[in-house]
C-alpha positions as CSV (number, residue, x, y, z in Angstrom):
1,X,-50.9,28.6,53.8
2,X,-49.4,27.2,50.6
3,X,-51.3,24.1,50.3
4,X,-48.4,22.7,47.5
5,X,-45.8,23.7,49.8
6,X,-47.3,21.4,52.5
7,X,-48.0,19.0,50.6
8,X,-44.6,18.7,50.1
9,X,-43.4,19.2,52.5
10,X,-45.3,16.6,54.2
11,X,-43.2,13.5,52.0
12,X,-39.8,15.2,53.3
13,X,-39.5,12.6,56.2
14,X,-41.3,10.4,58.5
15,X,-39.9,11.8,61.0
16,X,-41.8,15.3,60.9
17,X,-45.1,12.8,61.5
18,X,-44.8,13.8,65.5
19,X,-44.4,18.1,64.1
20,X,-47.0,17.8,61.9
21,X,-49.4,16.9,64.9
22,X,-48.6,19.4,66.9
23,X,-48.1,21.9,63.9
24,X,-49.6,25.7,64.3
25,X,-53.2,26.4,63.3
26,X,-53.9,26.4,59.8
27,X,-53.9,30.2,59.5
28,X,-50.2,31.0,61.1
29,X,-47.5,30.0,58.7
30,X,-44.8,27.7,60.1
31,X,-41.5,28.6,60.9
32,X,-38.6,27.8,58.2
33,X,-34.9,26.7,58.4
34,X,-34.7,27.1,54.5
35,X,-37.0,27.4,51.6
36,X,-35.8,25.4,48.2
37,X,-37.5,26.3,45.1
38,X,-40.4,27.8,46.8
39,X,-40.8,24.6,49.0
40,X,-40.5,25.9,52.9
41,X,-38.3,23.3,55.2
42,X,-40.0,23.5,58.2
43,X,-37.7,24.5,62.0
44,X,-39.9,21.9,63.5
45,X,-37.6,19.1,61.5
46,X,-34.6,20.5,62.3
47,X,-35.3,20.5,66.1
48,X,-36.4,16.5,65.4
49,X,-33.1,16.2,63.4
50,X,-31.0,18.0,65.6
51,X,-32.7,16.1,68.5
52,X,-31.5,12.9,67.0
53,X,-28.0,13.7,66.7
54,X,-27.7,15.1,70.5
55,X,-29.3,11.3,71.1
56,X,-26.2,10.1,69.4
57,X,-23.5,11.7,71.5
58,X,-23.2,15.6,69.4
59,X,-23.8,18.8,71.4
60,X,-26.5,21.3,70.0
61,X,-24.3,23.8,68.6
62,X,-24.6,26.7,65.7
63,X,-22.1,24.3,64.0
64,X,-24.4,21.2,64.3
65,X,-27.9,23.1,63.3
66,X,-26.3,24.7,60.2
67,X,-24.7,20.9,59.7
68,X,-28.6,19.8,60.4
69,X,-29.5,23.0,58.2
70,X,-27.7,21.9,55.2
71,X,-28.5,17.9,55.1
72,X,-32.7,19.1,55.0
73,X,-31.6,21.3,51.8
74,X,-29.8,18.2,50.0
75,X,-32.5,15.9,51.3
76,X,-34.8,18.6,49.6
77,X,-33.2,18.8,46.3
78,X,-33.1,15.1,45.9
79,X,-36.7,15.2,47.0
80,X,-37.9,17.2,44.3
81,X,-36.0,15.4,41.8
82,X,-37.6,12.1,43.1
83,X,-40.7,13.6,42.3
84,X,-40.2,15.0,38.5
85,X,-39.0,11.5,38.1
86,X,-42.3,9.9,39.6
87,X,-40.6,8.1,42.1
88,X,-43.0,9.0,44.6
89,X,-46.3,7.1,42.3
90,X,-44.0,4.1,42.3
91,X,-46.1,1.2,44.1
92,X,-42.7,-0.2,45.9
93,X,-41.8,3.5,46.8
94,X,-45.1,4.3,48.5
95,X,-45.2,1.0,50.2
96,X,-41.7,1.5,51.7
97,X,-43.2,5.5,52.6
98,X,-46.0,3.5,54.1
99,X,-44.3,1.4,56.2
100,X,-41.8,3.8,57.5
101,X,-44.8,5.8,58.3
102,X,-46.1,2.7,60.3
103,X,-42.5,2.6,61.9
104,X,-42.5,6.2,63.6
105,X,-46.3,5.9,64.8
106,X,-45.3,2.7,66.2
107,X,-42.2,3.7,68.0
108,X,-44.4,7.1,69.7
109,X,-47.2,4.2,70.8
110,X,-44.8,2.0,72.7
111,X,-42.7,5.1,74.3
112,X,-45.9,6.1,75.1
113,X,-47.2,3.4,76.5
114,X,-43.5,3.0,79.0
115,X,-44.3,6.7,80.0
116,X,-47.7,5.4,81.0
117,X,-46.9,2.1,82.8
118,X,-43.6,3.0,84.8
119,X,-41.9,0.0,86.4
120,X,-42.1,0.3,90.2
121,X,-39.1,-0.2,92.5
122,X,-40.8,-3.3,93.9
123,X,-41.6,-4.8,90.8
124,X,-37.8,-4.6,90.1
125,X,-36.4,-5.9,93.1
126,X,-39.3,-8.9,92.7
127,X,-38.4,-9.7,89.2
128,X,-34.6,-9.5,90.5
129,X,-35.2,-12.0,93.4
130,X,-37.4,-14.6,90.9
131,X,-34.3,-14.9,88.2
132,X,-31.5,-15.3,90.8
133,X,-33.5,-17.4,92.8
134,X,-34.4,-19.9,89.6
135,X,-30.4,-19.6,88.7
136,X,-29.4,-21.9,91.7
137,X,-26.2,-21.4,93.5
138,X,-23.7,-22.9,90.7
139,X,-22.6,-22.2,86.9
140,X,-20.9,-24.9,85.4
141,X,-17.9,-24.3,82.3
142,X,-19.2,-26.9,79.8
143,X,-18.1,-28.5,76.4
144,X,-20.9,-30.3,74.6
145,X,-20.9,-32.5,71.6
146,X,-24.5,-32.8,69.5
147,X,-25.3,-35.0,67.3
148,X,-28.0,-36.7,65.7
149,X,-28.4,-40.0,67.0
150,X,-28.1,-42.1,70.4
151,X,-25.5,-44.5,68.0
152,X,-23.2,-41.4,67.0
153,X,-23.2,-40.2,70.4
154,X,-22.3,-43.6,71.8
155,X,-19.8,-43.6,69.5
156,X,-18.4,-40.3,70.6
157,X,-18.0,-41.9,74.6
158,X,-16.4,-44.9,73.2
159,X,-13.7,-42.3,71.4
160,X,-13.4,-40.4,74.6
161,X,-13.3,-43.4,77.0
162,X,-10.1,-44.8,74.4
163,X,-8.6,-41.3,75.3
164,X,-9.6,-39.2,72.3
165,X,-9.4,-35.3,72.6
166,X,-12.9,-33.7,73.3
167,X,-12.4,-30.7,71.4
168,X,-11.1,-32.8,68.2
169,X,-14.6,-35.5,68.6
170,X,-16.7,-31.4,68.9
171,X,-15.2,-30.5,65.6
172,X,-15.3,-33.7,64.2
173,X,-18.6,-34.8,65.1
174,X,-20.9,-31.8,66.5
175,X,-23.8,-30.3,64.6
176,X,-23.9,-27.5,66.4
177,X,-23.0,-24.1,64.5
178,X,-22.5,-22.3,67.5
179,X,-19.8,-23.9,69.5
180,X,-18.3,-26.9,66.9
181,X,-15.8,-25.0,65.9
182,X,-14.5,-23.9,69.7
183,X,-14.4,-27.7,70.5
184,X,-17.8,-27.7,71.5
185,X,-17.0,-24.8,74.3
186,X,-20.7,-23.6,75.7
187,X,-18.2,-21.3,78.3
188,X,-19.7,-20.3,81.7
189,X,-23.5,-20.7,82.5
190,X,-26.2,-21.5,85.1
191,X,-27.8,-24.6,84.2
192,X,-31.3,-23.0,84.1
193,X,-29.5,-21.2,81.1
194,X,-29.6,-24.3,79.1
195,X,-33.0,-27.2,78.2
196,X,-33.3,-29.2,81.4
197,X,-32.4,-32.4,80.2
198,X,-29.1,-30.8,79.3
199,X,-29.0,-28.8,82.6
200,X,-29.6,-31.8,84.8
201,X,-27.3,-33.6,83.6
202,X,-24.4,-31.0,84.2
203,X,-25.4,-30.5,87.5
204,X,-24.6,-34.3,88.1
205,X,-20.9,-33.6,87.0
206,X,-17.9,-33.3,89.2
207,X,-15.2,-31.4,87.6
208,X,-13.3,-32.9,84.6
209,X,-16.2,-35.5,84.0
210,X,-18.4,-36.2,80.6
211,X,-21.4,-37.9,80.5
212,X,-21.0,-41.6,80.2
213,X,-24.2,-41.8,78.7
214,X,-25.7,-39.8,75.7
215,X,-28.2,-37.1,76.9
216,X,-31.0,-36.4,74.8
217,X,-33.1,-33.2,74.4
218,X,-34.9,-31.4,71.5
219,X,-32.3,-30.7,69.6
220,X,-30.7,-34.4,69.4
221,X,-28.3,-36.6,71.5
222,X,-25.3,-34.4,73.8
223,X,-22.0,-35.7,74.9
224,X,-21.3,-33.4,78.0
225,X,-17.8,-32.4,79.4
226,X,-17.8,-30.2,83.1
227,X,-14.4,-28.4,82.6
228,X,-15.2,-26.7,86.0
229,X,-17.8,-25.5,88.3
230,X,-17.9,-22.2,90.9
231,X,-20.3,-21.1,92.8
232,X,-22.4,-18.3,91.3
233,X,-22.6,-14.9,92.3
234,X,-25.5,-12.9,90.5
235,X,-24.8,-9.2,89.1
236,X,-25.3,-6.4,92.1
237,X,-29.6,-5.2,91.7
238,X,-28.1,-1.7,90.6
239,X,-25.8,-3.0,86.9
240,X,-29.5,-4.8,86.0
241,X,-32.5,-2.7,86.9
242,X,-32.3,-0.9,83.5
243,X,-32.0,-4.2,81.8
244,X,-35.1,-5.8,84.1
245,X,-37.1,-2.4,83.2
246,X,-37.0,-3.0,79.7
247,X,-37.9,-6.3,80.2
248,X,-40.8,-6.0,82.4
249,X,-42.0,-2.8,80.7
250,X,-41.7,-4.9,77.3
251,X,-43.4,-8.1,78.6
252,X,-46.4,-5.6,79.6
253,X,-46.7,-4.0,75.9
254,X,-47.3,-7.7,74.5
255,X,-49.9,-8.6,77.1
256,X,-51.4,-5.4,75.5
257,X,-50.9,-6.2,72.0
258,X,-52.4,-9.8,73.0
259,X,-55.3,-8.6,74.6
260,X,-55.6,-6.2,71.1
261,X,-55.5,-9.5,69.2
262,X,-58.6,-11.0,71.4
263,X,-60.8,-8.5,70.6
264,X,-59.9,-7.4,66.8
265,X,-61.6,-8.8,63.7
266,X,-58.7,-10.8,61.9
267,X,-60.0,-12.5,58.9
């Protein structure tokens, strides 16, 4: 084998990390799509390119793996002439290699590690009861003004008792990014969807009512407006299961990570 050629070969992507693991033995030489300058491109790539670009929506066709077939010659070139340059000693450069490096091992651990713990149908359906069941039986449309102090937000009531617009007093008076400039519109939402202080107190609202007192949480002192109320009817088990998977199967890999953490030397 022509150790220059893989140790070029080697810097061409990331991505061929996964290839060069499961690569031929040492004394068979690997199959090429192209060879630049003496430097071989190896077919395993291209599968791993082409691979990604079905995953995107293309078809595998000739069209797309002489498509795939001419980006790993450019990405070659430019390679080499990265190198004559010494882009490839630069500190920044192999620290950014490094980490992308990091990247591709880390994404084959935690696809690994889903393939590993699969997410049983009961664990689904009991994750799915738990979060409708803390949701309660009503979402509420809210407006909310925030501001900084009980004063300002007495100040606020007073406005809105004299008959001032809510949404005007939101974009006068509300420090919150998110919703100041909509007139302080939070749209629909279960209350367990918000802090409790500020999901107890909407429950306590009939429709068309703001809080005649200020309601105070971590974030500072709310004005709350009920434009209306429904009663709640979760998404159907079948539109969330992917979304619960995901979570559950994600909630698992940090348990692992933390229980990593325990027993690593960190200094």
């Amino acid at each position: 084998m022509n150790l220059k050629a893989l140790r070029t070969t080697s810097l061409v992507s990331t991505l061929i990390t996964a290839a060069i693991l499961t690569a031929a033995p040492v004394h068979a030489a690997p199959a090429a799509v192209a060879t630049v300058n003496g430097t071989a491109i190896p077919q395993s790539l291209a599968n791993l390119l082409v691979a990604e670009r079905v995953g995107q929506g293309a078809k595998d066709t000739p069209e797309l793996r002489n498509a795939v077939r001419e980006e790993l010659i450019q990405r070659e070139l430019i390679l080499q002439d990265a190198k004559k340059a010494g882009m490839a000693s630069q500190a920044d450069v192999q620290a950014a290699m490094k980490l992308a490096e990091q990247n591709v091992l880390i994404r084959a651990y935690m696809a690994n590690f889903a393939q590993k713990h699969p997410v049983s149908e009961a664990q689904l359906k009991q994750a799915y009861t738990q979060i409708n069941a803390g949701l309660g039986k009503e979402e509420f449309k809210t407006r909310h003004i925030l501001v900084s102090s009980e004063a300002q937000a007495k100040d606020v009531i007073g406005k809105l008792n004299s008959g001032d617009s809510f949404e005007n007093l939101a974009k006068q008076n509300s420090v919150d990014p998110g919703s100041k400039d909509n007139g302080g519109d939070l749209g629909w939402a279960a209350p367990s969807n918000f802090v409790k202080p500020f999901g107890d107190a909407m429950t306590k609202l009939g429709k068309g009512k703001y809080t005649t007192e200020p309601v105070k949480s971590d974030f500072g002192w709310h004005v709350i407006l009920v434009e209306d109320r429904r009663p709640l009817t979760p998404p159907p088990f079948d539109q969330v299961k992917g979304q619960l998977s995901q979570a559950i199967q994600e909630q698992e890999f940090q348990q692992q990570i933390a229980k990593q953490r325990q027993s690593a030397k960190i200094q």
